[in-house]
Backbone as CSV, one residue per row, in Angstrom:
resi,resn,N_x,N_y,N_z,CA_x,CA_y,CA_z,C_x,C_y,C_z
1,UNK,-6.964,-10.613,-8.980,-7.641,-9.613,-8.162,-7.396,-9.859,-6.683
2,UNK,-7.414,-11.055,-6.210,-7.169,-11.376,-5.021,-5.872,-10.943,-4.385
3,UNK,-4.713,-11.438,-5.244,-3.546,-11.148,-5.016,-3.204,-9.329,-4.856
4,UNK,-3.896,-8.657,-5.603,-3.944,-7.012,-5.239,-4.993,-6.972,-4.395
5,UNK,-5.492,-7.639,-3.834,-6.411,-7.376,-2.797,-5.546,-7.503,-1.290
6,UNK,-4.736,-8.402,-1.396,-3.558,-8.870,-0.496,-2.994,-7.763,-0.395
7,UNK,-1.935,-7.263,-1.750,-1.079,-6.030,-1.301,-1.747,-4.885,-1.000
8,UNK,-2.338,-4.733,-1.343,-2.996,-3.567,-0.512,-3.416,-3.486,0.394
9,UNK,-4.258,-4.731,1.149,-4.300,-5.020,2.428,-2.599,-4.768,3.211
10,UNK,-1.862,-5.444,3.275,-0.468,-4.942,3.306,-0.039,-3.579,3.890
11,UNK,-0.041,-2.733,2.172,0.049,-1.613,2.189,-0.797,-0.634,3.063
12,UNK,-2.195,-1.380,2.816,-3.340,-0.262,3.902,-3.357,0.216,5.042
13,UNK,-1.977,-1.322,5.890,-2.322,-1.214,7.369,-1.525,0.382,7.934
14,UNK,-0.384,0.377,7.366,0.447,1.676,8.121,-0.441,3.284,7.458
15,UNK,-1.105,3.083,6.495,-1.419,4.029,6.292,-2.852,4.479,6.479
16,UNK,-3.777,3.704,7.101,-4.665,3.687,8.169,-4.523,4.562,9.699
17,UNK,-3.331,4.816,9.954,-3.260,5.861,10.475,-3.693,7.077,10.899
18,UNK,-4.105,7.390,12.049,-4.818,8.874,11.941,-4.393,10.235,10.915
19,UNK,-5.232,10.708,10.433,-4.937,11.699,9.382,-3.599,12.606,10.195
20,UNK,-3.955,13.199,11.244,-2.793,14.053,11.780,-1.608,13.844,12.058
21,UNK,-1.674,12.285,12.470,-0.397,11.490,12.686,0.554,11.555,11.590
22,UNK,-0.160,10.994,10.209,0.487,10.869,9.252,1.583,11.992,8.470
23,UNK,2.794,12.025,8.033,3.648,12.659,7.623,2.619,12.912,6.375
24,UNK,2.637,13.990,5.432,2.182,14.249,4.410,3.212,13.889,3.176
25,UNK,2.913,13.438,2.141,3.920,13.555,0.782,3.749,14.180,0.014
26,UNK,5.078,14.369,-0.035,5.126,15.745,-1.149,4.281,15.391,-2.487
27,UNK,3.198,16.310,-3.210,2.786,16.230,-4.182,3.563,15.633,-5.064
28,UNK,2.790,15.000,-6.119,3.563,15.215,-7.948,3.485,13.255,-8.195
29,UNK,4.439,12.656,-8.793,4.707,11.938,-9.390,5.482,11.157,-8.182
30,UNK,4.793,9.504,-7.759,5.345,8.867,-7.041,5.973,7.534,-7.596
31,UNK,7.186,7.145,-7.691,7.377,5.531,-8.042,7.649,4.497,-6.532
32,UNK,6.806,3.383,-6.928,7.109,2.636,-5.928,7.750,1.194,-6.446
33,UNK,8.584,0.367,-5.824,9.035,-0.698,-6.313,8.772,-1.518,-5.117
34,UNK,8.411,-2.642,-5.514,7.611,-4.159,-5.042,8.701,-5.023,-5.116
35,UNK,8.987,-5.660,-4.034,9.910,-7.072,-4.316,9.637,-7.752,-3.514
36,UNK,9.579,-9.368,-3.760,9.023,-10.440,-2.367,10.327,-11.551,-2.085
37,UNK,10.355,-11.493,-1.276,11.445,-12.773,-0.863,10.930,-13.971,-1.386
38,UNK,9.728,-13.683,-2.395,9.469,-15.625,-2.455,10.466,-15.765,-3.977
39,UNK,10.079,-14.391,-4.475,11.143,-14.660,-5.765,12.020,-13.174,-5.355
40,UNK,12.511,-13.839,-5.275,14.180,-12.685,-5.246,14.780,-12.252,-6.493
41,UNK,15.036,-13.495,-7.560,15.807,-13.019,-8.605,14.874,-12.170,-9.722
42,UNK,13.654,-12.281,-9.019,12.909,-11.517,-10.094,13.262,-9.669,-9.794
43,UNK,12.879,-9.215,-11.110,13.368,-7.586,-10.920,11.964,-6.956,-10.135
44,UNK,12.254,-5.887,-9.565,11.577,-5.294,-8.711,10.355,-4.592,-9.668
45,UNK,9.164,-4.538,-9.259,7.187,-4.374,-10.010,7.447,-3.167,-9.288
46,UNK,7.599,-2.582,-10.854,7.873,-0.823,-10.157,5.959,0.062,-11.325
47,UNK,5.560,0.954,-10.195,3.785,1.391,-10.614,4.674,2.974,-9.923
48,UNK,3.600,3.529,-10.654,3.837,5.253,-9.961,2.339,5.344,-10.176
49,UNK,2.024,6.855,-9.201,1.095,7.223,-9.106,1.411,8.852,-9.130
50,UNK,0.193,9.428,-9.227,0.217,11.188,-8.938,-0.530,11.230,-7.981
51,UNK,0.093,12.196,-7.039,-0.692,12.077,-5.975,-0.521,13.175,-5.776
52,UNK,-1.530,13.416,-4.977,-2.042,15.478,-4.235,-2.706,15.036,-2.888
53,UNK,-2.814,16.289,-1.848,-3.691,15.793,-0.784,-4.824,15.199,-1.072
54,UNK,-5.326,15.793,-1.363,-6.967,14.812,-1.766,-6.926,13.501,-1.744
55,UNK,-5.891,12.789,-2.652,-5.709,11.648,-3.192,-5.624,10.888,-1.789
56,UNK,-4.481,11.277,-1.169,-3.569,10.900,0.252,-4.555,10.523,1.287
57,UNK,-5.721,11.448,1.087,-6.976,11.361,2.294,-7.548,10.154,1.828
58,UNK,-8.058,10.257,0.561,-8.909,9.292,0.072,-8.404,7.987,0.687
59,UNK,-7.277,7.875,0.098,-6.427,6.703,0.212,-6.379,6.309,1.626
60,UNK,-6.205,7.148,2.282,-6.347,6.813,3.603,-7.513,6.224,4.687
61,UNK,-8.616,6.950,4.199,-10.646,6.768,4.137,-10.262,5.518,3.881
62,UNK,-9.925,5.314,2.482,-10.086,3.505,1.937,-9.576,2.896,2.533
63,UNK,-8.314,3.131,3.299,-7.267,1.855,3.527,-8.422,1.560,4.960
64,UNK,-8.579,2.093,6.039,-9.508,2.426,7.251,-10.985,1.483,6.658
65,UNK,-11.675,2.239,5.948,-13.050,1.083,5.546,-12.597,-0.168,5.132
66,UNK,-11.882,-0.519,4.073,-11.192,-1.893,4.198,-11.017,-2.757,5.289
67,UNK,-9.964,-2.064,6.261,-9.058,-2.686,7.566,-11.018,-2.959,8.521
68,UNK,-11.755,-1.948,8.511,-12.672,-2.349,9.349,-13.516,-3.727,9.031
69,UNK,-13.984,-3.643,7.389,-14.946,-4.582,6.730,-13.943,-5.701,6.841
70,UNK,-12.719,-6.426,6.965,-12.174,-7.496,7.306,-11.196,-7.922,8.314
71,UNK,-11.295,-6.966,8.625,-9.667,-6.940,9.921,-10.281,-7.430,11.127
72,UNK,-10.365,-8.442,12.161,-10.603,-8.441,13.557,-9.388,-7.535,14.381
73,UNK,-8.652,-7.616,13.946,-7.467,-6.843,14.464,-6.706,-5.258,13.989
74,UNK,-6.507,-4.809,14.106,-5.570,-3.465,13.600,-5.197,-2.794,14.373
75,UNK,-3.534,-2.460,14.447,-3.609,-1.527,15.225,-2.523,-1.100,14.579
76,UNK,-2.221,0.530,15.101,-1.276,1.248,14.465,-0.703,1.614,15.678
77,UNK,0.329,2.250,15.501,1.839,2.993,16.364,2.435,3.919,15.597
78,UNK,2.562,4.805,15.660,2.835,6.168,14.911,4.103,6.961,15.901
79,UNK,5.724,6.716,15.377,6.399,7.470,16.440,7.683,7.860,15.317
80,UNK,7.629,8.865,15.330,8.380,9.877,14.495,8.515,9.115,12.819
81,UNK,9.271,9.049,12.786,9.687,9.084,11.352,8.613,7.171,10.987
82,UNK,8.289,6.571,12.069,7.570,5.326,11.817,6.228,5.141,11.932
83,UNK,6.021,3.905,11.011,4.770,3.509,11.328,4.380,1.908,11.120
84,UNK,4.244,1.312,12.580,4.031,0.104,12.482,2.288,0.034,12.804
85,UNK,2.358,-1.405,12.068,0.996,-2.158,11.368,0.612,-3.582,12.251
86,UNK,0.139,-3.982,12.734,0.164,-5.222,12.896,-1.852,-5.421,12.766
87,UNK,-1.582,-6.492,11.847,-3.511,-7.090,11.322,-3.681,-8.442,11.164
88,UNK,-4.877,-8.525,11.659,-5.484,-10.251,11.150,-6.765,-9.873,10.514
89,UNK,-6.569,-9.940,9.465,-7.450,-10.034,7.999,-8.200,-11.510,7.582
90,UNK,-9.298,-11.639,6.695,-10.024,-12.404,6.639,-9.813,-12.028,4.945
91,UNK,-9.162,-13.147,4.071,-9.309,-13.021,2.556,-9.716,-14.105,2.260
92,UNK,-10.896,-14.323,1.427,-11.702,-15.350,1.470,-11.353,-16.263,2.076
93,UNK,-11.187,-17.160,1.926,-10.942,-18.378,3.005,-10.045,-18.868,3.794
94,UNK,-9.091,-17.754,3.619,-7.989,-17.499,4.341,-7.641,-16.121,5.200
95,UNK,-6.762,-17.060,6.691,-6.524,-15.561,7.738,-5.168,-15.148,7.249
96,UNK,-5.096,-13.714,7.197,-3.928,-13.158,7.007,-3.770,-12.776,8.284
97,UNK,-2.540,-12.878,8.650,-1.832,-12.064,10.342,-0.148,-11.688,9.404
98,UNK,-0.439,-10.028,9.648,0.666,-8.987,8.984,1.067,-8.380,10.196
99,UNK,2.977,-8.370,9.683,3.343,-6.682,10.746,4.017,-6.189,9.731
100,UNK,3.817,-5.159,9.886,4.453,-3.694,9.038,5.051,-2.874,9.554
101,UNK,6.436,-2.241,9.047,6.878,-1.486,9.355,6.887,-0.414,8.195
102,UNK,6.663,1.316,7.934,6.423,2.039,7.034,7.910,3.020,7.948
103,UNK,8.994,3.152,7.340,10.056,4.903,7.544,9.713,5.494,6.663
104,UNK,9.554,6.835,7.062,9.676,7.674,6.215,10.641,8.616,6.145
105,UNK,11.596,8.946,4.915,12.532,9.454,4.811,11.924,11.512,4.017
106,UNK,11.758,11.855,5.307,11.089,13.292,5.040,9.779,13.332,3.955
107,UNK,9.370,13.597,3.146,7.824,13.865,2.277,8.619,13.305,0.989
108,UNK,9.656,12.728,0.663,10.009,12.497,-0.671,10.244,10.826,-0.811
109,UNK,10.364,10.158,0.218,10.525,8.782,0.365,9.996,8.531,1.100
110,UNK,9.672,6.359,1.380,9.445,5.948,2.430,10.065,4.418,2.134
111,UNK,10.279,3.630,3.007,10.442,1.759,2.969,9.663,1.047,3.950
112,UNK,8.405,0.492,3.206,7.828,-0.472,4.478,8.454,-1.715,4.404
113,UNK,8.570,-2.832,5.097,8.902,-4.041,4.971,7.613,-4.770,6.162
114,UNK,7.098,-5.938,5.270,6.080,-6.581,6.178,6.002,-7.967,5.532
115,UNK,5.513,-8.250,6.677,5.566,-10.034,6.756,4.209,-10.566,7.024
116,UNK,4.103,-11.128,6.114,2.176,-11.952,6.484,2.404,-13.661,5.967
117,UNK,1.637,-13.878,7.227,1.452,-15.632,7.569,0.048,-15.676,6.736
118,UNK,-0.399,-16.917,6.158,-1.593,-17.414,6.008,-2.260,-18.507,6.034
119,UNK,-3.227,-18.737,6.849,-3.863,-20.028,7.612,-5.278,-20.435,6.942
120,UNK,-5.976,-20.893,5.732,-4.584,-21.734,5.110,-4.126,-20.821,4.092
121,UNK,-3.373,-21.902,3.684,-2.307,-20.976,2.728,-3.462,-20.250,1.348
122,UNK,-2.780,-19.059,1.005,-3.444,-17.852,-0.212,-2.825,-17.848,-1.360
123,UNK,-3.404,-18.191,-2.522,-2.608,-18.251,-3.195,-1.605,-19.618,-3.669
124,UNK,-1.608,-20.476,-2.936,-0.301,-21.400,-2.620,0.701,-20.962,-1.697
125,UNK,0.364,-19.965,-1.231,1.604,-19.375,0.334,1.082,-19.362,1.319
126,UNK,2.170,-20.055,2.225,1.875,-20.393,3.667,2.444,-18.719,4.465
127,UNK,3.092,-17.958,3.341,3.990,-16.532,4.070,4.040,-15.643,3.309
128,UNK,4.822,-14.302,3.674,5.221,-13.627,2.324,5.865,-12.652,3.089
129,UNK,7.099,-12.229,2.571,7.697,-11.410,3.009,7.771,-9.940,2.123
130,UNK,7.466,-8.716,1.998,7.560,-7.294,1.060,8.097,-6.413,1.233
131,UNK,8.740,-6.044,0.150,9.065,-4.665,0.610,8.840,-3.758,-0.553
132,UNK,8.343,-2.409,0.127,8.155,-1.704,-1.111,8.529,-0.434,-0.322
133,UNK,9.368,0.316,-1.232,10.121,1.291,-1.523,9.240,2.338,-2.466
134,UNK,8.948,3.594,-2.074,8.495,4.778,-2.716,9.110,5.949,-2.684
135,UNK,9.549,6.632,-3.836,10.211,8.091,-4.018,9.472,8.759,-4.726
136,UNK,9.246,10.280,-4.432,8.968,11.080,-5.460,9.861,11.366,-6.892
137,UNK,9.195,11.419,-7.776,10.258,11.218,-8.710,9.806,12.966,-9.962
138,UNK,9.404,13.434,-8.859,8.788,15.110,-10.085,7.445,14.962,-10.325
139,UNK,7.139,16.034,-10.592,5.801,16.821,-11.320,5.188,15.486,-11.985
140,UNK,4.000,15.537,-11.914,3.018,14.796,-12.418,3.234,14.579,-14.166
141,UNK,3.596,13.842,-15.045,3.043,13.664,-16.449,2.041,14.685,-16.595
142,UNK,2.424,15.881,-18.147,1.128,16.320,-18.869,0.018,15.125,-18.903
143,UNK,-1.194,15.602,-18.513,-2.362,14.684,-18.725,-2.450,13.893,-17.666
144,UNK,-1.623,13.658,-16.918,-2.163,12.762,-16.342,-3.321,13.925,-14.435
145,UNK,-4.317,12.884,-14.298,-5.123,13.675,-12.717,-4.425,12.954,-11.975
146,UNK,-4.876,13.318,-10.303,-4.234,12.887,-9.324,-5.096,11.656,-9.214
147,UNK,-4.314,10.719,-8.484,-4.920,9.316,-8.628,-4.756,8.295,-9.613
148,UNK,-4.040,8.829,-11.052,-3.713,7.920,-12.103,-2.651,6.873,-11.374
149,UNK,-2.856,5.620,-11.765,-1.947,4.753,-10.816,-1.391,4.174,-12.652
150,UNK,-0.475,4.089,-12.657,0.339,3.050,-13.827,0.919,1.783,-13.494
151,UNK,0.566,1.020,-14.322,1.032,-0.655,-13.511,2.370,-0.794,-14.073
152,UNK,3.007,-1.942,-13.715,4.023,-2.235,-14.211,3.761,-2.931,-15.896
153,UNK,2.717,-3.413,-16.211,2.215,-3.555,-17.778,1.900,-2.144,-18.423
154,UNK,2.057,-1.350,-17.735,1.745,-0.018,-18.920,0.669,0.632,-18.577
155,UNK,-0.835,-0.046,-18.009,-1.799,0.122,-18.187,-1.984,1.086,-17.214
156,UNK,-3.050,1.929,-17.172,-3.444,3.522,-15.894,-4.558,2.830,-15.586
157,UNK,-5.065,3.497,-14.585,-6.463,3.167,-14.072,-6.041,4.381,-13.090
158,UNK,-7.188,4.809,-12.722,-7.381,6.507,-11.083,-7.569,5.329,-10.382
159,UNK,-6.770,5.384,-9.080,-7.120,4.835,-8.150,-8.993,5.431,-7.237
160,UNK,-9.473,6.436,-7.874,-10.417,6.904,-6.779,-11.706,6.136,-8.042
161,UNK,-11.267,6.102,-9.064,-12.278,5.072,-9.724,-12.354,4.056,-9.269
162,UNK,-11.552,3.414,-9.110,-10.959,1.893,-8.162,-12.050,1.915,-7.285
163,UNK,-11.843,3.477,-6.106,-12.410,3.334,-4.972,-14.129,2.996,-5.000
164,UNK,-14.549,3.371,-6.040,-15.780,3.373,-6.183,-16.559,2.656,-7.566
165,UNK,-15.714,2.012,-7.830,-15.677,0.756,-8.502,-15.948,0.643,-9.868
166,UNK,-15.089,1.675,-10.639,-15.413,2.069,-12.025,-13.975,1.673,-12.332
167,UNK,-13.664,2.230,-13.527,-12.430,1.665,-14.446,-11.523,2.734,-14.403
């Protein structure tokens, strides 16, 4: 839990962003792929989600209440096609200090790459280097609502259940 508490901290900072600032993504069916420089030869932790505006806001609300309830730091930079992150986070007993960079390649892609130190080390890491890569990949799955997140084990969970702390 901790460790997805991390990436998403991560992930939260560029998209903390003011709502207007932010590029919108195109509806439907998103895949994202995860890879860390600590293991390289491992294959890339690929999750999709469905996403609609609604979702995008939410997500955005959350990433913002998060960044406030632990962040002494945050700040964003929003200049065309970018969006840099830089945070010092508090995860239990450890400081995270992240910079992020988020491109976005028009409403159908994006590549952040970010780097977080930790004092003391999280996990057993003194660092971590990420990158995660997102494309639209089509129309949502029959059945599935906006917010279904799929892990790389198979399993769904709505991220807006997440948000409010159901299953």
């Amino acid at each position: 839990m901790r460790r997805a508490l991390y990436v998403l901290l991560i992930l939260a900072a560029p998209l903390a962003a003011a709502a207007q600032d932010w590029p919108k993504l195109k509806p439907g069916l998103w895949e994202m792929s995860n890879t860390s420089a600590r293991q390289p030869s491992r294959a890339p932790m690929k999750t999709t989600i469905c996403l609609d505006a609604s979702v995008q806001q939410d997500m955005i609300r959350m990433s913002s209440g998060m960044m406030q309830g632990m962040c002494s730091k945050h700040d964003i930079k929003v200049t065309s096609n970018k969006v840099s992150g830089e945070a010092i986070c508090k995860i239990g007993e450890s400081t995270m200090k992240s910079k992020s960079v988020m491109t976005m390649i028009g409403d159908t892609a994006y590549r952040t790459e970010a780097h977080a130190t930790f004092d003391p080390p999280f996990m057993g890491s003194a660092e971590s280097e990420t990158v995660i890569e997102g494309r639209h990949v089509g129309a949502c799955k029959p059945g599935q609502q906006p917010g279904d997140l799929t892990m790389p084990n198979g399993q769904t969970m709505n991220i807006r259940n997440m948000m409010i702390g159901g299953k």
